[in-house]
C-alpha positions as CSV (number, residue, x, y, z in Angstrom):
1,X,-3.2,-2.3,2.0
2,X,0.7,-2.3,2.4
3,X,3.4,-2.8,-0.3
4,X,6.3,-4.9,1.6
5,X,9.3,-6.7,0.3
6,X,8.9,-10.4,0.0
7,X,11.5,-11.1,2.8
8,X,9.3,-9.7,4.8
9,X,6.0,-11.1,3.8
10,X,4.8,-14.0,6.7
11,X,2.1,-17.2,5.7
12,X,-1.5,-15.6,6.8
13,X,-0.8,-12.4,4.8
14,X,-3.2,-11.9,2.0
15,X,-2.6,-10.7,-0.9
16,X,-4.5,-7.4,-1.6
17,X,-3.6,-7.2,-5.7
18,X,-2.3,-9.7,-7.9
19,X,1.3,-10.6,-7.7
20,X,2.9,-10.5,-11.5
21,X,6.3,-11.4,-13.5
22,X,8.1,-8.5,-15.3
23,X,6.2,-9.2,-18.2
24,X,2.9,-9.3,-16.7
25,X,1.9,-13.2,-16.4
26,X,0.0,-13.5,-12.8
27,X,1.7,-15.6,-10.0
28,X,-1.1,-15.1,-7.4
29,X,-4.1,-13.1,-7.3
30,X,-5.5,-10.9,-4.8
31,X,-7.3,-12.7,-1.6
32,X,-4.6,-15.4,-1.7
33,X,-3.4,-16.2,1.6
34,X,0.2,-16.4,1.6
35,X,2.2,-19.6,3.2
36,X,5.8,-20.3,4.0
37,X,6.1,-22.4,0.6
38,X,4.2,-19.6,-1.4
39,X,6.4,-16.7,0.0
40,X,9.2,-19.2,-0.8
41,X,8.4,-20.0,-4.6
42,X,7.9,-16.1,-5.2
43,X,10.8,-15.3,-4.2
44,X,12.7,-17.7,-6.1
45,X,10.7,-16.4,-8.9
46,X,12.3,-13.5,-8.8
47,X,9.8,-11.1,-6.7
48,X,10.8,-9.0,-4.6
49,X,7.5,-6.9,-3.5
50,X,4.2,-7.6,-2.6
51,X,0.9,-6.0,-1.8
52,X,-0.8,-7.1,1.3
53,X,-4.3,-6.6,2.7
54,X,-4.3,-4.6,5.9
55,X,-1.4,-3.2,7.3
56,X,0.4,-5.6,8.9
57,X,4.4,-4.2,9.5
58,X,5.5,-0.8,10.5
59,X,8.6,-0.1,8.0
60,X,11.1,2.5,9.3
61,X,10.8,5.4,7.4
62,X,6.9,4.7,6.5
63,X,4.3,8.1,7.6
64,X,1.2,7.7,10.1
65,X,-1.7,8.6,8.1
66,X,-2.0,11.6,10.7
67,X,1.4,12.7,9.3
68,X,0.5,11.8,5.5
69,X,-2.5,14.7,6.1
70,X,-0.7,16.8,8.0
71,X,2.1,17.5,5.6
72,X,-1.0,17.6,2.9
73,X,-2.7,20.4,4.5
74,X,0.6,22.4,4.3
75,X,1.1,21.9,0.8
76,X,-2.6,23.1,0.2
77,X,-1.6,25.7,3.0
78,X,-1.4,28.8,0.6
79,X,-4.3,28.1,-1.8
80,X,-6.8,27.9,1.6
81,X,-9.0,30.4,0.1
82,X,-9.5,28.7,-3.2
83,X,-12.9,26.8,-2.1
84,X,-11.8,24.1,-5.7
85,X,-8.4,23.4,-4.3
86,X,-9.5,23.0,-0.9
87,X,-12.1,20.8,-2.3
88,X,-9.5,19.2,-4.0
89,X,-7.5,18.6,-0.8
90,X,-10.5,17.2,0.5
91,X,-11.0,14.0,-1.8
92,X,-7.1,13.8,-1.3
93,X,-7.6,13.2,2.3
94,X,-10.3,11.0,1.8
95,X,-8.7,9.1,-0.6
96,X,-5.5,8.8,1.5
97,X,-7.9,7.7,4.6
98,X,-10.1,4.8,2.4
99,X,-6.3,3.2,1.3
100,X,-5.5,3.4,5.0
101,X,-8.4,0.9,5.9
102,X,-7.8,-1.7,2.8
């Protein structure tokens, strides 16, 4: 799943969670396919993010998922003896690699 600013949202995205005012009324929920009129409406609503299924645009600054577990094997780097925080590292990764694939 991918967070993405609603300019940049296309129609045949789906939505992967619930899109939502400020003060929490729901717009759209999650496995609504987006169209140009949709996208359109939300905006003028006054969203401006919204949480896709899949991974559809490759934003600028955004991390492979190689990278993301690289950079969290060096923070775990000096506690690599400690068999609970490795263990911990562990379901990180795991974690990190299940969101990858929504």
């Amino acid at each position: 799943m991918q967070s993405l600013p609603i300019s940049l949202a296309a129609p045949g995205m789906v939505l992967a969670k619930a899109v939502k005012t400020e003060d929490g009324k729901v717009l759209c929920g999650p496995g609504v396919e987006l169209t140009a009129e949709l996208i359109n409406r939300l905006s003028k609503s006054g969203i401006h993010v919204a949480i896709v299924k899949g991974h559809p645009i490759h934003m600028p600054d955004e991390k492979s998922l190689a990278e993301l577990i690289k950079e969290l094997e060096a923070r775990f780097e000096r506690v690599k003896d400690d068999p609970v925080l490795r263990a911990l590292m562990r379901v990180i990764a795991e974690h990190m690699i299940e969101q990858s694939k929504m």
